[in-house]
PyMOL commands that place a pseudoatom at each C-alpha (Angstrom):
pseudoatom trace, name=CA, resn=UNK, resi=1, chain=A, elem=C, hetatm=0, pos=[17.830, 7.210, -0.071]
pseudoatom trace, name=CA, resn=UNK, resi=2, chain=A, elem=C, hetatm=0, pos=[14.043, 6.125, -1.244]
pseudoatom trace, name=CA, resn=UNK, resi=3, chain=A, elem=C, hetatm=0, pos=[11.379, 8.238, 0.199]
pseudoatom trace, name=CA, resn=UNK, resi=4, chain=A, elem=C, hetatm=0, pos=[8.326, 6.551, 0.533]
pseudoatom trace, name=CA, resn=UNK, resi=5, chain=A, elem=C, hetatm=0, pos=[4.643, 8.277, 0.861]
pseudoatom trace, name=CA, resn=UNK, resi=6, chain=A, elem=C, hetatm=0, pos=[3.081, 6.770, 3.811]
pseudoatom trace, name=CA, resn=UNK, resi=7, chain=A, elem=C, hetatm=0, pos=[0.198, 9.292, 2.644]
pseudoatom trace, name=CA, resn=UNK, resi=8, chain=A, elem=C, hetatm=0, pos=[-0.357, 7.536, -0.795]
pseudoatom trace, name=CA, resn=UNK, resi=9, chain=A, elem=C, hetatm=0, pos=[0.340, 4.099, 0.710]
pseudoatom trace, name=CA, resn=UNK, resi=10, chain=A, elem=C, hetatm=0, pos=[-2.154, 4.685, 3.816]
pseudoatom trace, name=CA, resn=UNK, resi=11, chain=A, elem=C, hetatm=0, pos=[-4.982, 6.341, 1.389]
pseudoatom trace, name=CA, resn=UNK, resi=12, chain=A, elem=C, hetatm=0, pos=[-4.612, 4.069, -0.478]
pseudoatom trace, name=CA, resn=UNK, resi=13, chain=A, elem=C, hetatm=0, pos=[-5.249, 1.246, 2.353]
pseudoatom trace, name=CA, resn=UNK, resi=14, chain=A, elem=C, hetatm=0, pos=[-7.859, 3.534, 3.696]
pseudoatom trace, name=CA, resn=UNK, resi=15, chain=A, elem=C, hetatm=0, pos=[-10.069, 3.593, 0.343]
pseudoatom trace, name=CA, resn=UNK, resi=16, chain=A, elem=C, hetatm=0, pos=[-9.466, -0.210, -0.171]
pseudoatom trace, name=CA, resn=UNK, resi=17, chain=A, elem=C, hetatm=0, pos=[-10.416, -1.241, 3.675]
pseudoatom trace, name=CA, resn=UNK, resi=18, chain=A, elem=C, hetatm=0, pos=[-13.843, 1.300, 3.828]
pseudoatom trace, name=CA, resn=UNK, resi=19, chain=A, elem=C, hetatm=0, pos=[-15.047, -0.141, 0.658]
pseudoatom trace, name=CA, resn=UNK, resi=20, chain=A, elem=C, hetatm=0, pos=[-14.625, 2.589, -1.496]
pseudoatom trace, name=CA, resn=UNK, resi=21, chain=A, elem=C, hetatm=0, pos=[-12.002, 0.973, -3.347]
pseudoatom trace, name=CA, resn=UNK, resi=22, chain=A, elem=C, hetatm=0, pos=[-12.850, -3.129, -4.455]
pseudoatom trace, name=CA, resn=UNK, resi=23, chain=A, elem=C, hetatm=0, pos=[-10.046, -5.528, -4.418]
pseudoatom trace, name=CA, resn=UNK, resi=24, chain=A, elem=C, hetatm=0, pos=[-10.416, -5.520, -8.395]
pseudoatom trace, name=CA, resn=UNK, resi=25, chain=A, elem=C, hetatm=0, pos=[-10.358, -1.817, -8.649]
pseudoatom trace, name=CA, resn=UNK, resi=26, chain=A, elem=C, hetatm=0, pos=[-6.967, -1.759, -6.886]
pseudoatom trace, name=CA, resn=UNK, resi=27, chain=A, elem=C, hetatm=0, pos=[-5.575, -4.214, -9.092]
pseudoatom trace, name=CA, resn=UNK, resi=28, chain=A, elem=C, hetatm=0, pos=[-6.898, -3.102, -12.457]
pseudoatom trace, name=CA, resn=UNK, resi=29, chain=A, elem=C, hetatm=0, pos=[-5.646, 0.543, -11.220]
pseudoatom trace, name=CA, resn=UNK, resi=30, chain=A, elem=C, hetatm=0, pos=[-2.114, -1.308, -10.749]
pseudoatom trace, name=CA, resn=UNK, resi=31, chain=A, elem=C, hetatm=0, pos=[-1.982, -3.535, -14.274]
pseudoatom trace, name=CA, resn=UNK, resi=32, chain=A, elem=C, hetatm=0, pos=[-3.138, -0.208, -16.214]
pseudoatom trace, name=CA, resn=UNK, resi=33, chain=A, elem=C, hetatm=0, pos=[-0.284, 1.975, -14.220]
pseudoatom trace, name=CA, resn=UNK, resi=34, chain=A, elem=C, hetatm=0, pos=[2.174, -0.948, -15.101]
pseudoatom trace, name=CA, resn=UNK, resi=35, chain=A, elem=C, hetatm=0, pos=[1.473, -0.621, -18.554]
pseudoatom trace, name=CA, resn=UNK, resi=36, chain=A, elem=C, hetatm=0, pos=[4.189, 1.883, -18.901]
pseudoatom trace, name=CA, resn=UNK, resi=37, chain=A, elem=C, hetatm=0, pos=[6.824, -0.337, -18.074]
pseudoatom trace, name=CA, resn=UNK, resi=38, chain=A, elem=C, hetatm=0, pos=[6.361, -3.036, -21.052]
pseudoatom trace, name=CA, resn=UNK, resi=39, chain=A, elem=C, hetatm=0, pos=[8.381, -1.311, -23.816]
pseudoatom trace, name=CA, resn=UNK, resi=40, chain=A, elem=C, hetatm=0, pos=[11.469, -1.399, -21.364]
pseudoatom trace, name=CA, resn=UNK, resi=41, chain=A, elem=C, hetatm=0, pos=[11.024, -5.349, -20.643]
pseudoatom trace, name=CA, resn=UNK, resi=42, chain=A, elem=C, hetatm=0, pos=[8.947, -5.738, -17.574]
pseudoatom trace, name=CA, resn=UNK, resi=43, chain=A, elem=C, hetatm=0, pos=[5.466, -7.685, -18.646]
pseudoatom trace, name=CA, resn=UNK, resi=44, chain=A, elem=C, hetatm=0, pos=[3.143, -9.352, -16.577]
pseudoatom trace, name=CA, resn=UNK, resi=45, chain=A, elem=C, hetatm=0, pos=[2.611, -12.963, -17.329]
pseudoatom trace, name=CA, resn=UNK, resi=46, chain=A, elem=C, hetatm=0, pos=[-0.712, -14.402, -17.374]
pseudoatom trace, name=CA, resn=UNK, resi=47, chain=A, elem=C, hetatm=0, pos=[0.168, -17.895, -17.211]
pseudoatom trace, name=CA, resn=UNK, resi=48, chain=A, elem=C, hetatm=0, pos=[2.538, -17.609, -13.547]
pseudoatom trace, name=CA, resn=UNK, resi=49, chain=A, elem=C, hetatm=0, pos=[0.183, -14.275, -12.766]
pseudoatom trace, name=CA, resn=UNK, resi=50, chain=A, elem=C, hetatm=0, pos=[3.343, -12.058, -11.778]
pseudoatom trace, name=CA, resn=UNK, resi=51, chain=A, elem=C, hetatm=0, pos=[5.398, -9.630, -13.185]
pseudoatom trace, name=CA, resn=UNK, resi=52, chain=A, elem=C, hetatm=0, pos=[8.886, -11.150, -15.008]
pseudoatom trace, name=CA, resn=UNK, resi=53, chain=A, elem=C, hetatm=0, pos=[11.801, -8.847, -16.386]
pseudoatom trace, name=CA, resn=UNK, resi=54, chain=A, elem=C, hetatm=0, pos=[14.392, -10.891, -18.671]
pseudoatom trace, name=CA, resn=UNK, resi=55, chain=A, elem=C, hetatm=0, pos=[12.391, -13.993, -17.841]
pseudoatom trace, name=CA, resn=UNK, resi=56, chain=A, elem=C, hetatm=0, pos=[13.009, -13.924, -14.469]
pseudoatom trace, name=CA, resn=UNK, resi=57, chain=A, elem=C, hetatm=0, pos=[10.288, -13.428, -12.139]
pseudoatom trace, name=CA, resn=UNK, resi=58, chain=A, elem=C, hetatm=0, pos=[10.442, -9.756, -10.332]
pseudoatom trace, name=CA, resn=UNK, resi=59, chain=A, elem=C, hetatm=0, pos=[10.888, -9.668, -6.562]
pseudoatom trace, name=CA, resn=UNK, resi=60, chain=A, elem=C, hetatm=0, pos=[11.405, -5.836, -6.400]
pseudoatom trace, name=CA, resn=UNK, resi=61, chain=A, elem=C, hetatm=0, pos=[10.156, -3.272, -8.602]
pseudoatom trace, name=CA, resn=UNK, resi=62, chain=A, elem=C, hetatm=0, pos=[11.100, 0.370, -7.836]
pseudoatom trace, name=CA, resn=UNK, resi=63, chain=A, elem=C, hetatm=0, pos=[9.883, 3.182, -9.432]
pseudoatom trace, name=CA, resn=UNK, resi=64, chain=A, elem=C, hetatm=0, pos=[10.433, 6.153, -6.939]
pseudoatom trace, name=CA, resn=UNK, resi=65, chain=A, elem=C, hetatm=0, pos=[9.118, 8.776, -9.151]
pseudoatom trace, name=CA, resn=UNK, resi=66, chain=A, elem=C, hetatm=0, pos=[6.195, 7.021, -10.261]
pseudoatom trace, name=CA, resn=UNK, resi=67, chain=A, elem=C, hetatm=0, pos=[3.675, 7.194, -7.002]
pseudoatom trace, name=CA, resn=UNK, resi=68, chain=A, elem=C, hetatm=0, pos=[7.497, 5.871, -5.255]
pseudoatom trace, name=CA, resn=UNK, resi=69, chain=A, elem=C, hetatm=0, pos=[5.561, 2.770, -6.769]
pseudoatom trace, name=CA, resn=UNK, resi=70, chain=A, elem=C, hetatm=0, pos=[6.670, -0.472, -4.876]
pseudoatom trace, name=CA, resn=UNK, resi=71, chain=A, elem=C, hetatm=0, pos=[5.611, -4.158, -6.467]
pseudoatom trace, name=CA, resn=UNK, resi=72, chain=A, elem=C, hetatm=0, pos=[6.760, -6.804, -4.366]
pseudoatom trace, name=CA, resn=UNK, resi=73, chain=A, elem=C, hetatm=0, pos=[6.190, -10.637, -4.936]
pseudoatom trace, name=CA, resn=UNK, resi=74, chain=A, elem=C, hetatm=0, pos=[8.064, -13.208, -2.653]
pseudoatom trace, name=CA, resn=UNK, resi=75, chain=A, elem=C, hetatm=0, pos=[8.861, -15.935, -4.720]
pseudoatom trace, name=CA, resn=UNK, resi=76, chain=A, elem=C, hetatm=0, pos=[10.751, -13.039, -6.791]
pseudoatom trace, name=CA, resn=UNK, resi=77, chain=A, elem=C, hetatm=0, pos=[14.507, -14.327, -8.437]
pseudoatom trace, name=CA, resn=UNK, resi=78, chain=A, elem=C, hetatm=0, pos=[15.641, -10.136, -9.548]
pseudoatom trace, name=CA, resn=UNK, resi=79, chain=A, elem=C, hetatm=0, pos=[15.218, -7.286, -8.277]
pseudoatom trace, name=CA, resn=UNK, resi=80, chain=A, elem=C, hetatm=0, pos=[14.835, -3.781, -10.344]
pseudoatom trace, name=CA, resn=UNK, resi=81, chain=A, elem=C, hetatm=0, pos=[14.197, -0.375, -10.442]
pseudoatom trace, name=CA, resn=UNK, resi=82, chain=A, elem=C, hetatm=0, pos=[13.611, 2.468, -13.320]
pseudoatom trace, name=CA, resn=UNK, resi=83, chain=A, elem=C, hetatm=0, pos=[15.910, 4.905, -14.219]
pseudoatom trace, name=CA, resn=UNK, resi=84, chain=A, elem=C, hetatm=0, pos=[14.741, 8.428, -15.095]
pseudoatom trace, name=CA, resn=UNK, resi=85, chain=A, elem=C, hetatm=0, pos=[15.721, 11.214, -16.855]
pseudoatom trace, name=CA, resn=UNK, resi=86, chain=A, elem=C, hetatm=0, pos=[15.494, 15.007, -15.207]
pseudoatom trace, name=CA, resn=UNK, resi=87, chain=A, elem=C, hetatm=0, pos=[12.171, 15.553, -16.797]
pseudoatom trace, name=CA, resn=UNK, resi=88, chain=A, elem=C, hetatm=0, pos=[10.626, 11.911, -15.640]
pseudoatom trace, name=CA, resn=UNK, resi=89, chain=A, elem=C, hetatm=0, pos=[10.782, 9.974, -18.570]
pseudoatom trace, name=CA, resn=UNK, resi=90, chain=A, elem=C, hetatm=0, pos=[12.080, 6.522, -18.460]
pseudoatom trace, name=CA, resn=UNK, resi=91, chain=A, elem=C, hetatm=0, pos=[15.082, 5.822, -19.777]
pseudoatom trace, name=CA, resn=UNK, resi=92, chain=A, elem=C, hetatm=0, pos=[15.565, 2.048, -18.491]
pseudoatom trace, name=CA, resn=UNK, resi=93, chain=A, elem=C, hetatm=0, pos=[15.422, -0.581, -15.717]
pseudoatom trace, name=CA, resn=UNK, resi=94, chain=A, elem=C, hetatm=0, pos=[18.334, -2.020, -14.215]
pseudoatom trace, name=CA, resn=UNK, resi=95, chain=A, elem=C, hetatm=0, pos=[18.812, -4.794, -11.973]
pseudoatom trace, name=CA, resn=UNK, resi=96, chain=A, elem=C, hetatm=0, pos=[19.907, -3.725, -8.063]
pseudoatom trace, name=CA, resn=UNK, resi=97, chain=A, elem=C, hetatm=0, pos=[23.046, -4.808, -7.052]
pseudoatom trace, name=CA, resn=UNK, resi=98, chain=A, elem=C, hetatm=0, pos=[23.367, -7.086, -3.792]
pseudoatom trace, name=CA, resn=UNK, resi=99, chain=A, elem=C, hetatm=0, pos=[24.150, -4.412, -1.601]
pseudoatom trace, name=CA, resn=UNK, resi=100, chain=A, elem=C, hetatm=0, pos=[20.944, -1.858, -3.328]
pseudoatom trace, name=CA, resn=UNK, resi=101, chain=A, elem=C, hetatm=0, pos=[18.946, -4.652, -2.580]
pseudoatom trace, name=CA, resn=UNK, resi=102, chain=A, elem=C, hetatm=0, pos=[19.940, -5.253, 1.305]
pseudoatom trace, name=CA, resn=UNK, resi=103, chain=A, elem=C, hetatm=0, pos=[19.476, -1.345, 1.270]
pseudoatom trace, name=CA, resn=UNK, resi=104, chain=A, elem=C, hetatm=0, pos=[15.864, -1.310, 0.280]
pseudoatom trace, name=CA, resn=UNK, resi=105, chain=A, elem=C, hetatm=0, pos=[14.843, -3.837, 1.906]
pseudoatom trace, name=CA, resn=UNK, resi=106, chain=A, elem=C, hetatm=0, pos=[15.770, -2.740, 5.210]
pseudoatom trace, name=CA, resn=UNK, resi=107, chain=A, elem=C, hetatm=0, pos=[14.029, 0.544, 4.536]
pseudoatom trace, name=CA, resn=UNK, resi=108, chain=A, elem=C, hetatm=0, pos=[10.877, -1.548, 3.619]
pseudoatom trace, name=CA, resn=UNK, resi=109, chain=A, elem=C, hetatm=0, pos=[11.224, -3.195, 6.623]
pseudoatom trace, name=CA, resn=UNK, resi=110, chain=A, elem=C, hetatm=0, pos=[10.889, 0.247, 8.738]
pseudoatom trace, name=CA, resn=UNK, resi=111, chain=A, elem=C, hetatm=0, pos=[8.346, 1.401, 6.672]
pseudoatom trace, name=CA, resn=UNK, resi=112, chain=A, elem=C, hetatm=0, pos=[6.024, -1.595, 7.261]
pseudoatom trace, name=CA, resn=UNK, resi=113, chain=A, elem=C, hetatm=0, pos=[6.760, -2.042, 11.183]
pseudoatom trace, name=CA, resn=UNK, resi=114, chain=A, elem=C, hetatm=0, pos=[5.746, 2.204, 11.033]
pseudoatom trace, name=CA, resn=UNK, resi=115, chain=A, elem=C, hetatm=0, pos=[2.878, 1.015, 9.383]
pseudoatom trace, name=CA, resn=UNK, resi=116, chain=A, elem=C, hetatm=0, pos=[2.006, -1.869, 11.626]
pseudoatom trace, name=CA, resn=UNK, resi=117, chain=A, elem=C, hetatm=0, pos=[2.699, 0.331, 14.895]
pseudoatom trace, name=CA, resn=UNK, resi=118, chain=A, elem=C, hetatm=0, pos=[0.201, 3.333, 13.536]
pseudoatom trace, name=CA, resn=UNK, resi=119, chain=A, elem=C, hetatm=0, pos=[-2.431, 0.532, 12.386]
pseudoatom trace, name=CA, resn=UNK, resi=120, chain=A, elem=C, hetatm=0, pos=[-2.313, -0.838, 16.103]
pseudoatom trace, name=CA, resn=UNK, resi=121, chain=A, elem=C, hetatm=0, pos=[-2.369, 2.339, 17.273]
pseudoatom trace, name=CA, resn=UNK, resi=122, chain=A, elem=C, hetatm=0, pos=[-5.547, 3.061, 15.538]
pseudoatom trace, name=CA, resn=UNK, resi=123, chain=A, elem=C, hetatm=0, pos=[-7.289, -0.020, 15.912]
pseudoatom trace, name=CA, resn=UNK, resi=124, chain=A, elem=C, hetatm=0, pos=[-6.972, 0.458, 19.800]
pseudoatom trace, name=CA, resn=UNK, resi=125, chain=A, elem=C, hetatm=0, pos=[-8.252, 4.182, 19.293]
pseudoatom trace, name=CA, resn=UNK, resi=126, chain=A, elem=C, hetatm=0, pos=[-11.102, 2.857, 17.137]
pseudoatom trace, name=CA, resn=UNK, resi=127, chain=A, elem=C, hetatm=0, pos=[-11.666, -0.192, 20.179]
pseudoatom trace, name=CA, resn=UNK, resi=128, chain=A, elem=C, hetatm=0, pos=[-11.521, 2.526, 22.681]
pseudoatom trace, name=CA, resn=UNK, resi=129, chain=A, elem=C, hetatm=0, pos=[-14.132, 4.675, 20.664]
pseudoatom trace, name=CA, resn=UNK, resi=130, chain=A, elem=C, hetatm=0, pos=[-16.421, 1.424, 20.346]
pseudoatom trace, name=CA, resn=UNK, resi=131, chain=A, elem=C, hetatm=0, pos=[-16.055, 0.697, 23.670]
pseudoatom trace, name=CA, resn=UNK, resi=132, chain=A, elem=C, hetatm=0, pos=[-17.052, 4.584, 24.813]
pseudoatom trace, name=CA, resn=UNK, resi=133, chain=A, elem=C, hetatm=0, pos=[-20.080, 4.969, 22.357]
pseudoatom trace, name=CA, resn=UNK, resi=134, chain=A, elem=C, hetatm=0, pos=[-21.328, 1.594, 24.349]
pseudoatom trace, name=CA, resn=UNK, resi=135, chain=A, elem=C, hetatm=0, pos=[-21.579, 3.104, 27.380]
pseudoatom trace, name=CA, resn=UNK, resi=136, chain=A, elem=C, hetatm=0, pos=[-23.085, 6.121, 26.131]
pseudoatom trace, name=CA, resn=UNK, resi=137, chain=A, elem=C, hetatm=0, pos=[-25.788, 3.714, 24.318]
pseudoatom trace, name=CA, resn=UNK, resi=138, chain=A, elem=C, hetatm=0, pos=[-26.381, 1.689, 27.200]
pseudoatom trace, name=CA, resn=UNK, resi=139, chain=A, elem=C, hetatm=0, pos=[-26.937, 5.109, 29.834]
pseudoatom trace, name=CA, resn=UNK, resi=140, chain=A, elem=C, hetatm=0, pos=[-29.207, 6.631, 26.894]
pseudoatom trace, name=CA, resn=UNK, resi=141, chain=A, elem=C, hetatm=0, pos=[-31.144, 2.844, 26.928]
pseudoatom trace, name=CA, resn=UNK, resi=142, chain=A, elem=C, hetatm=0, pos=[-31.489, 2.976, 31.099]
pseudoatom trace, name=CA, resn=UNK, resi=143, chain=A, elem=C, hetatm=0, pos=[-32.511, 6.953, 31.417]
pseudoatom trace, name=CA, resn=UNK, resi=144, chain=A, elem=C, hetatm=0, pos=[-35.946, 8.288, 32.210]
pseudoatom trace, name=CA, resn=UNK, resi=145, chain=A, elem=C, hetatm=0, pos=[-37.340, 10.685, 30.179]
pseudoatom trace, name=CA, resn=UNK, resi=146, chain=A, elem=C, hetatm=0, pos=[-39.196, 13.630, 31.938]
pseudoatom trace, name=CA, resn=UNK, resi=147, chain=A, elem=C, hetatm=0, pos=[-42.384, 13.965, 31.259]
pseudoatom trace, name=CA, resn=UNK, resi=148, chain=A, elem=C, hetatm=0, pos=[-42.105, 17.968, 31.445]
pseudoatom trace, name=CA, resn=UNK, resi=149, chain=A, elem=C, hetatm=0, pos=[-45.612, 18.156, 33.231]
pseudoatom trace, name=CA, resn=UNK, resi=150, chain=A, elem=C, hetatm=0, pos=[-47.241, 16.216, 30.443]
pseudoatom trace, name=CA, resn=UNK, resi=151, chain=A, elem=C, hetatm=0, pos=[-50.097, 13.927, 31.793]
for i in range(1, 151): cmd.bond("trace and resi %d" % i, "trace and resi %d" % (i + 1))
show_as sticks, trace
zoom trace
């Protein structure tokens, strides 16, 4: 069973919606990680801008070890994952089987609707909060300051 790290995946959606991470940042952080995989036959490819393994285009990547890294493209035709030894070095990538696949992807599925429940969750905290500080602005705007026997 895949474990994923809703830490890693939520810090790192944290960091990329406050600004502290750009849009480039996170994806010159990703093609430099992804480096690792090119001497085992997955390589990016400028001209389709995607990831292809045996000239296919990737639809899955799975490297649990690695960050339980996750690349996911839509238009994908395979699906893969990496293969490690007991120390963590790679020792290939191999195509999921049907069934792996159907696996995954229902466990991506959870994962996401988790993630889609705690970010509506928050955003109504966060609306709440907005809503409170409001009032607390407006009463601050309206109150009379004593004077404290001042003339």
């Amino acid at each position: 069973m895949i474990s994923y790290n809703r830490t890693v995946i939520l810090s790192v959606f944290i960091l990329f919606c406050s600004g502290l991470l750009s849009a480039q940042q996170v994806q010159d952080n990703f093609l430099e990680e992804m480096e690792i995989y090119e001497q085992f036959g997955l390589a990016y490819n400028n001209e389709i801008k995607t990831y292809c393994y045996n000239d296919k285009i990737v639809g899955i990547f799975i490297d649990e070890l690695r960050w339980n890294r996750i690349y996911t493209n839509p238009a994908g035709e395979i699906f893969i994952k990496v293969n490690r030894n007991d120390i963590g070095e790679i020792i290939d990538i191999f195509e999921l089987t049907p069934a792996e696949y159907a696996k995954i992807a229902e466990e991506l599925d959870m994962v996401l609707m988790t993630l889609n429940r705690q970010m509506t969750e928050t955003r109504e905290i966060l609306s709440e909060k907005r809503e409170q500080l409001e009032v607390n602005r407006n009463f601050l705007n309206t109150m009379q300051i004593p004077n404290f026997g001042r003339p």
